[in-house]
C-alpha positions in Angstrom: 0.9 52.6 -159.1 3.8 51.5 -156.5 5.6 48.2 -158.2 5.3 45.2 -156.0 8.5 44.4 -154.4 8.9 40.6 -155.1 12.2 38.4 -154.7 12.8 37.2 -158.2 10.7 39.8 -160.2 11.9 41.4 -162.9 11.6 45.1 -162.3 14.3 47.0 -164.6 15.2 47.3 -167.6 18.1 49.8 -169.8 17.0 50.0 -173.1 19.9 50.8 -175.7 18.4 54.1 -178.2 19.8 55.8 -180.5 17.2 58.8 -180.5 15.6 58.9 -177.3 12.4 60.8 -178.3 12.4 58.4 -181.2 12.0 55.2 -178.6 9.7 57.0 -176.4 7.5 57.8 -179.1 7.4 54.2 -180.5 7.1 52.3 -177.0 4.4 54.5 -176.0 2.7 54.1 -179.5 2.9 50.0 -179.1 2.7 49.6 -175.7 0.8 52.5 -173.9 4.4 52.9 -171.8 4.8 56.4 -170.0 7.9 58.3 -169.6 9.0 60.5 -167.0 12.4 62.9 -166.5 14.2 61.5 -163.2 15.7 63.8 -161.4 19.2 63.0 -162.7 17.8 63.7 -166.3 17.5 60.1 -167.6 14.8 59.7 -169.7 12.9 56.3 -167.7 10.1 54.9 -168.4 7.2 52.2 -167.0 5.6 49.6 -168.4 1.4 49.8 -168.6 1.2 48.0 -165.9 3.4 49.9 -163.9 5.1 47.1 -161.9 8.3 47.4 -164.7 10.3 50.1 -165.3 13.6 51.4 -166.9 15.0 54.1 -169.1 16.6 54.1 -172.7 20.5 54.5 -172.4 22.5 55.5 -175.1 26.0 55.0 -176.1 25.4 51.1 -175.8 25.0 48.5 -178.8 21.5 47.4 -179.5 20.7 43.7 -179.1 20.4 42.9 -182.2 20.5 39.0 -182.1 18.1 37.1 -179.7 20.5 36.0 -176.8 18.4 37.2 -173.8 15.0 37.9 -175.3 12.5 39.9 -173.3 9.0 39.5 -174.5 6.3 42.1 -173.6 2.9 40.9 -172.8 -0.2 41.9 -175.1 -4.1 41.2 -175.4 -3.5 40.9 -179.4 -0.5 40.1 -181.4 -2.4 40.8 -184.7 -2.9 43.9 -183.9 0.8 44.7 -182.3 2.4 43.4 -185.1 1.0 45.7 -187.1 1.0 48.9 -184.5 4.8 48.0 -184.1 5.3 48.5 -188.4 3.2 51.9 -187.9 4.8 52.8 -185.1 8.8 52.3 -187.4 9.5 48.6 -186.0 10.4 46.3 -188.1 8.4 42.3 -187.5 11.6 39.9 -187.8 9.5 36.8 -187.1 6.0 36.4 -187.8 3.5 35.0 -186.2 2.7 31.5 -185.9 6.8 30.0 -186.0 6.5 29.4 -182.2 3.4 27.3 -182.0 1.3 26.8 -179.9 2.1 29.3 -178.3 1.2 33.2 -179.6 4.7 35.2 -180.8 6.4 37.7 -183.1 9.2 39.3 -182.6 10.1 43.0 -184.2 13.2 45.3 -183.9 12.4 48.7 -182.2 14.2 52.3 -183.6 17.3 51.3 -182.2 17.4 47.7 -183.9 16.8 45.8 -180.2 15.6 42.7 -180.8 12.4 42.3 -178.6 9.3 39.5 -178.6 5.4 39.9 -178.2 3.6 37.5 -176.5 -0.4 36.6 -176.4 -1.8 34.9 -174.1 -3.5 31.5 -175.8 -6.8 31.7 -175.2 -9.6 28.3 -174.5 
């Protein structure tokens, strides 16, 4: 799928790793992301959606406080919060302390602090 090139939309993103087989491996495991080798040897990646994509970089401090907080999008948070503890993440806020609204946030491999987020439904 070719992204949708849209002023304003978020389309990147460099995610800090300390093992990059490690984060592929856990990203693809959560999320259903795919990776690719570019052609400059960066290990990238895109989102299952295919409209956002990035690569792990290393040699760059995790985010390990929530300052800018990116929150990937999925049909249950249950169920992610427990494939992101199988998968080596680490849940740092459960569900339920933002409601209404559906959340959790977990550390990846690296110890980047990243959110879930379910759609409310009814």
């Amino acid at each position: 799928m070719t992204p949708t090139p849209t002023h304003g939309k978020v389309c990147y993103l460099e995610i800090p790793a300390v093992d990059i087989q490690q984060s592929v491996d856990f990203y693809r495991n959560v999320f259903g992301w795919q990776s690719r080798q570019r052609g400059d040897g960066v290990t990238a990646f895109d989102d299952s959606t295919g409209q956002v994509s990035g690569a792990w970089v290393t040699g760059r401090p995790a985010s390990t406080e929530a300052g800018l907080l990116v929150y990937v999008m999925v049909d249950d948070a249950a169920a992610s919060v427990a494939a992101v503890a199988e998968a080596g993440g680490t849940i740092v806020q459960q569900i339920g302390v933002d409601a209404p609204e559906i959340t959790a946030r977990f550390t990846d491999p690296a110890g980047n602090v990243i959110g879930l987020y379910q759609e409310p439904t009814g």
